[in-house]
N, C-alpha and C positions, 0 to 999 in steps of 0.2 A: 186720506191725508193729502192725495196729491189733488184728488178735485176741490179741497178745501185752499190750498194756498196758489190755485189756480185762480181762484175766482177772487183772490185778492192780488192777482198780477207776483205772485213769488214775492210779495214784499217789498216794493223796489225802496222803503225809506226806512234802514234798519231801526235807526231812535224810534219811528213811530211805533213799530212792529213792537219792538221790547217795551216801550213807553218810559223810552229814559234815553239820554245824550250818551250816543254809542261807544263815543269814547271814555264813558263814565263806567260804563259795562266791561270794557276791553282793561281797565285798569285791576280788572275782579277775573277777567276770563282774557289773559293776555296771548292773542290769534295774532299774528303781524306777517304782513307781506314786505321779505325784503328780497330783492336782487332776483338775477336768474340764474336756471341749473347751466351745464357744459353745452347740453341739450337745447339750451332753449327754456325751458320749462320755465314758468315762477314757482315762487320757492314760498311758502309759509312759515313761519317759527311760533309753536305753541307751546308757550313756558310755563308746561302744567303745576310745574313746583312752584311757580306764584299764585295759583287760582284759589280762589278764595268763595266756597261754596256759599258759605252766608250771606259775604257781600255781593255775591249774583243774586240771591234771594231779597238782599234790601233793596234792589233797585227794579229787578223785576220778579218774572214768575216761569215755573218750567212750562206752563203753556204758549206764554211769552214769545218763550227761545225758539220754538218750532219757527216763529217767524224770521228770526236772524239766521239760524241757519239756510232756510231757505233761500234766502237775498244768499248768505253766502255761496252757494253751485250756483244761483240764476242771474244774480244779476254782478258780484264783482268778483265772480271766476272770467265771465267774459268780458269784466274791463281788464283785467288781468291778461286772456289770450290776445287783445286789440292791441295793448302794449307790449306784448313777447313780438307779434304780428309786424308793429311799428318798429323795433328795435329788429328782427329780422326778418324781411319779408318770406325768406322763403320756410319759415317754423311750419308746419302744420300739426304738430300736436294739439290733441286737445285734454293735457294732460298738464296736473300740478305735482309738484313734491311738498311733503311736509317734515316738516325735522321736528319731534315729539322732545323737549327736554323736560326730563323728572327730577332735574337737582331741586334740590331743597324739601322735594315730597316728601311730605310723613305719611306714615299708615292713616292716622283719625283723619287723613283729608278724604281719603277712599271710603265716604260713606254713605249711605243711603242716596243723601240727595246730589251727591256726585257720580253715584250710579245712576242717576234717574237722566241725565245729563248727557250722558255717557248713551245711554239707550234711545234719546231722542235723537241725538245726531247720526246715531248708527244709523237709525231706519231711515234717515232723509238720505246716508249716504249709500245707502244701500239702491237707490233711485237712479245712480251714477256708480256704477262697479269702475268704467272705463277710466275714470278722469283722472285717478290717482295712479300717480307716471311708480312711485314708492313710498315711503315712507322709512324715517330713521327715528328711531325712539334712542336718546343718547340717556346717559345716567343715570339708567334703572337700578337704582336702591336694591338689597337682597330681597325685599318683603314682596317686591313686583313680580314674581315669576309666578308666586299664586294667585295675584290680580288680574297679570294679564290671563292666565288660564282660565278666568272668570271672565275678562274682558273680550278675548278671541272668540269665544261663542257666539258675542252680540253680533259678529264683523260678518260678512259675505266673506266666502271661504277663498274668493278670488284677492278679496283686497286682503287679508291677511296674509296669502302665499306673497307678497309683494311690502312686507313690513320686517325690519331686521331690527334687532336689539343689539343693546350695549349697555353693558354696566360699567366695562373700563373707559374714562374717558378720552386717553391717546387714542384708542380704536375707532371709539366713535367721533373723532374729528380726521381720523384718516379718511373714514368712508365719506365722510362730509365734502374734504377735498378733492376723494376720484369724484364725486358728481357735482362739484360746484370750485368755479373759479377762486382764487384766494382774493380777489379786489371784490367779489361779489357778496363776501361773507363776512358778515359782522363782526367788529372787532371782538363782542364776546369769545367769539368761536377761535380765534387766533386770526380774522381775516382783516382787508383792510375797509371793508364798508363802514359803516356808522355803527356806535351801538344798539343794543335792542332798549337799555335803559330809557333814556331818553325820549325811545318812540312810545313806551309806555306811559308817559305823562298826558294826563287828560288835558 
């Protein structure tokens, strides 16, 4: 796997990689980079209660995806570290945070081919244990605790010990605020950045 997305440079032009206008994918699979953590860190927001298995499926294919995620660790993790870098020279982490939101999940979205999804990204991210500074999965629905026990297995046992749940969502916008500024964080979240709405428009 990794000598295969070597020899196509980690994919450095995601639309080609998927074979569709990346922001037409991200409307189906909404990933967004906003603001930085306390640390330094950039911060991702992946609003899996919007993704939409199918419409991944109409625009492209799970073989596909191997190539976007790849471009994601290789090539706009480190525009992402250039600009933590630029914004503080002295960062040296080379570490991101992710904030996981499950509002809106139903169960019939956790299915086959959102597992298959789920196992492609694992294994690319399993290539990278280091780079994930945590993660916060906020608004896990009651049905999530059998998923994730299903999902945990796929993870390196390193990047799982580094993932915190939340099903209340005062909780999980407290722990949001010990690790990220409030001008940093989207006004979704109670903060004063920009929405995430918005940036999900193709």
């Amino acid at each position: 796997m990794f000598e295969r997305a070597q020899q196509h440079d980690f994919y450095p032009d995601p639309s080609s990689a998927i074979g569709a206008p990346v922001s037409v994918f991200l409307s189906q699979y909404p990933f967004l980079p906003i603001g930085t953590a306390k640390n330094g860190c950039p911060v991702n927001y992946f609003m899996a209660g919007q993704i939409n298995p199918e419409g991944i499926l109409s625009v492209t294919t799970a073989p596909k995806l191997e190539g976007f995620f790849w471009w994601s660790f290789m090539h706009k993790m480190k525009s992402e570290m250039k600009a933590a870098v630029k914004k503080d020279p002295d960062f040296v982490r080379m570490e991101g945070i992710n904030i996981l939101d499950l509002k809106g999940l139903s169960s019939s979205a956790i299915n086959s081919d959102t597992m298959s999804v789920v196992k492609l990204s694992s294994k690319i991210a399993d290539f990278f244990p280091e780079t994930l500074h945590c993660m916060l999965i906020l608004n896990a629905p009651a049905f999530f605790s059998f998923s994730w026990g299903l999902i945990k297995k796929l993870i390196d046992p390193r990047t799982a010990a580094r993932i915190q749940v939340f099903s209340n969502e005062e909780k999980g916008r407290q722990a949001l605020r010990g690790l990220i500024g409030t001008d940093e964080i989207p006004r979704d979240y109670g903060g004063g950045d920009n929405f995430l709405s918005p940036t999900l428009s193709p």
